[in-house]
C-alpha positions as CSV (number, residue, x, y, z in Angstrom):
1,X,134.2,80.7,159.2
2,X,130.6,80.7,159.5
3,X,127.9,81.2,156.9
4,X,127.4,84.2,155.6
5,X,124.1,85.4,154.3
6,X,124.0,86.6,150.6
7,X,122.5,89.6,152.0
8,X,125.3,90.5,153.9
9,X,127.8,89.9,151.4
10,X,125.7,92.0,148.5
11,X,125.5,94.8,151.5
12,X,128.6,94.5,152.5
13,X,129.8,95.0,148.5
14,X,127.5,98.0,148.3
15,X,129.0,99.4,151.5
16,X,132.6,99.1,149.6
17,X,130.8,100.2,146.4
18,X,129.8,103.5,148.1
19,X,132.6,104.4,149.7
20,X,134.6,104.2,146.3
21,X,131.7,106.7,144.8
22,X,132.5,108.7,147.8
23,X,136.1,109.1,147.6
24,X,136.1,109.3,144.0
25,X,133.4,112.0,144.3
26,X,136.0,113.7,146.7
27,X,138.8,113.4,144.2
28,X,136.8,114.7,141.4
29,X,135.5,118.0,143.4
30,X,138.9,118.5,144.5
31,X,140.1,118.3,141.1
32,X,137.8,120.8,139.7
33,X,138.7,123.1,142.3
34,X,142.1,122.7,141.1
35,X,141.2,123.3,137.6
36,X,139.1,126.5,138.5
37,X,142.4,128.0,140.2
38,X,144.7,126.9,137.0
39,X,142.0,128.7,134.6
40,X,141.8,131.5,137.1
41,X,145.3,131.6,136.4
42,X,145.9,131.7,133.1
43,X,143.1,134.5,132.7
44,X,145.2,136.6,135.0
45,X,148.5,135.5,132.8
46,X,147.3,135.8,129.0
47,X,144.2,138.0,129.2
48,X,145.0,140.4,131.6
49,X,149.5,140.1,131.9
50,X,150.2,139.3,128.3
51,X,147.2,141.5,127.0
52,X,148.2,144.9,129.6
53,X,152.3,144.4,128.5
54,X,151.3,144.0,124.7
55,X,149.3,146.8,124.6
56,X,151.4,149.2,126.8
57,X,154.1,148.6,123.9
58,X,151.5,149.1,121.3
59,X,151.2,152.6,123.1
60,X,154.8,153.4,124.0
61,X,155.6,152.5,120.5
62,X,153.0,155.1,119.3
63,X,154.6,157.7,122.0
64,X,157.6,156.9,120.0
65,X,156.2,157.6,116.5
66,X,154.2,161.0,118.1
67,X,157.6,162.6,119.2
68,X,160.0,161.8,115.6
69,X,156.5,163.5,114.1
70,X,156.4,166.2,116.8
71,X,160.4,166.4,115.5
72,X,160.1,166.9,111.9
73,X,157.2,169.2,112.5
74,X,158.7,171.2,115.1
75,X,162.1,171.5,112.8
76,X,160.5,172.7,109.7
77,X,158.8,175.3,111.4
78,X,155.0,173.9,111.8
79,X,154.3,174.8,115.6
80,X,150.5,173.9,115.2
81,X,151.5,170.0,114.0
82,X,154.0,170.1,116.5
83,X,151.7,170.9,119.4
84,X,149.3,168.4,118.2
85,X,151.5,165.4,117.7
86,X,153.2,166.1,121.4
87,X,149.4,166.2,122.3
88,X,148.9,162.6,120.9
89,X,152.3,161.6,122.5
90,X,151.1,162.8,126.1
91,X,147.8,160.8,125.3
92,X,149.8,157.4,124.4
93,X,151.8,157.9,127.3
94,X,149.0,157.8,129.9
95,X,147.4,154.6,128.0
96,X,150.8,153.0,128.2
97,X,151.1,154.0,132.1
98,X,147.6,152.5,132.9
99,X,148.8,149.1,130.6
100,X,151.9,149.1,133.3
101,X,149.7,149.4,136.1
102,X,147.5,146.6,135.3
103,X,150.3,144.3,134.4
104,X,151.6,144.9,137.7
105,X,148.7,145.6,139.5
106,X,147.8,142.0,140.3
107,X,149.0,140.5,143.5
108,X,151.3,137.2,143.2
109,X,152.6,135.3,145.7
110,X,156.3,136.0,146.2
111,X,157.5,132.6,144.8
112,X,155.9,133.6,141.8
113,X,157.3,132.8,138.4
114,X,156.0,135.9,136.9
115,X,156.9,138.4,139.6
116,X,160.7,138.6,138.1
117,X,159.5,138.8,134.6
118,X,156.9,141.5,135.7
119,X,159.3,143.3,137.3
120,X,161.4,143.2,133.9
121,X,159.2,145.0,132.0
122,X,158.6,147.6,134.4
123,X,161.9,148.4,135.0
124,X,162.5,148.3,131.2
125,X,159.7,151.0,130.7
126,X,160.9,153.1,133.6
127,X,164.5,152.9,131.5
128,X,162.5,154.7,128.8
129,X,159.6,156.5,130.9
130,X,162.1,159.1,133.0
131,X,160.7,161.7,135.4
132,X,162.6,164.0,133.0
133,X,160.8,162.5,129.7
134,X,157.5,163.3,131.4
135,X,158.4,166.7,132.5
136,X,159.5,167.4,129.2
137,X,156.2,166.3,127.5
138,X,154.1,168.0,130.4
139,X,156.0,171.2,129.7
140,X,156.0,171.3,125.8
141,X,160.2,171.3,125.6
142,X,160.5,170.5,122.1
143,X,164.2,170.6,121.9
144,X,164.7,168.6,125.1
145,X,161.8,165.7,123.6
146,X,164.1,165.8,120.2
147,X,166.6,164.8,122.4
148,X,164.8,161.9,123.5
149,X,164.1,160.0,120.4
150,X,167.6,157.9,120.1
151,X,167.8,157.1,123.6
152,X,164.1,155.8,123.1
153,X,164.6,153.9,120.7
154,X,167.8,152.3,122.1
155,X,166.1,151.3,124.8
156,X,163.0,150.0,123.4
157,X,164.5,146.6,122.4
158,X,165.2,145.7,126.0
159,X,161.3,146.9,126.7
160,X,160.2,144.3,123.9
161,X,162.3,141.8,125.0
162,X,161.0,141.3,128.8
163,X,157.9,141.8,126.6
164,X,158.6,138.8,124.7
165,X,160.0,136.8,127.2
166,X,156.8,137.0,129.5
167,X,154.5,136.4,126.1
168,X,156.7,133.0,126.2
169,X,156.3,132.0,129.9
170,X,152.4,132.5,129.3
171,X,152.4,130.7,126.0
172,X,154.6,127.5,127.9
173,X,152.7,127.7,131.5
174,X,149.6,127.9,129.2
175,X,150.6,124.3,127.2
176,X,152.1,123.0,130.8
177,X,147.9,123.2,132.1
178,X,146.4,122.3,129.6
179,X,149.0,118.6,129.8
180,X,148.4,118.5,133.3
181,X,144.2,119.0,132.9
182,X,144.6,116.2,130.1
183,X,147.0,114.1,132.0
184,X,144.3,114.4,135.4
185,X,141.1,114.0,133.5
186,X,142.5,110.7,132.0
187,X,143.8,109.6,135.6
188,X,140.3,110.3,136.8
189,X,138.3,108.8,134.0
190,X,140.1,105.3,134.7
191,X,138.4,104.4,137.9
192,X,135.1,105.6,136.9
193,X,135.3,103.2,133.9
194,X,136.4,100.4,136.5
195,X,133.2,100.6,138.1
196,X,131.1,100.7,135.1
């Protein structure tokens, strides 16, 4: 082997020096990429998901508590708190229709994990929400909507319950990113404090 020149062998460690910047550089962009796409996920999942199916009960449970008040009124002979309350109920209804839509508004690929628990809830509220149910509140049928409020509230646990059960996949996809972003950061940090 012949005699290399220190300048070579400096340049030559520099060359191998830059090339590890390079591809670390790589690793690190394509790791925040990654990142933005989990967090991009999650929003979708916790703030838009969980928040749309937790406030659509909020409101079907108020559509619920509107019609046993449209009841009692409408029994004891008090049309005017009657036609109020069934006024309210009609107005909790459509807030609890535009909740459903935005839960299941969002496009997800088919493999998704959510798409089934999605698809829970909205069948679930369609259980409850009947054509009939809104024809009777569109048309003021007090004696058919009395009808309703058993049946509605039989129902309504299977509503919460896809309810809860996508509050849970959010809450454990939500801890499963968060290990992974700690797990990758940690992985990443380890060559960088190699070459320091």
């Amino acid at each position: 082997m012949q005699n290399i020149s220190v300048k070579r062998v400096i340049a030559g460690a520099l060359i191998v020096l830059l090339a590890m910047i390079i591809v670390l550089g790589s690793m690190g962009v394509m790791e925040e990429r990654e990142a933005a796409q989990l967090l991009s996920e999650i929003n979708e999942i916790s703030a838009q998901q969980a928040s749309a199916a937790n406030r659509a009960e909020t409101n079907l449970m108020e559509v619920r508590v509107r019609l046993e008040r449209m009841s009692q009124h409408y029994r004891s002979g008090n049309e005017n708190n009657a036609e109020r309350a069934l006024g309210e109920a009609l107005q909790s209804l459509e807030r609890s229709d535009r909740r459903i839509a935005e839960l299941s508004g969002l496009e997800l690929p088919i493999d998704s994990e959510r798409r089934p628990l999605i698809a829970d809830i909205v069948d679930n509220y369609n259980l409850i929400v009947t054509d009939a149910l809104r024809s009777d509140l569109a048309n003021d049928r007090y004696e058919a909507l009395d009808a309703y409020r058993d049946p509605i509230n039989h129902k309504f646990s299977s509503f919460s319950t896809a309810i809860s059960n996508f509050n849970n996949y959010a809450l454990s996809r939500g801890s499963q990113v968060h290990s992974e972003a700690q797990r990758d950061s940690v992985i990443l940090a380890l060559p960088w404090a190699l070459l320091s």
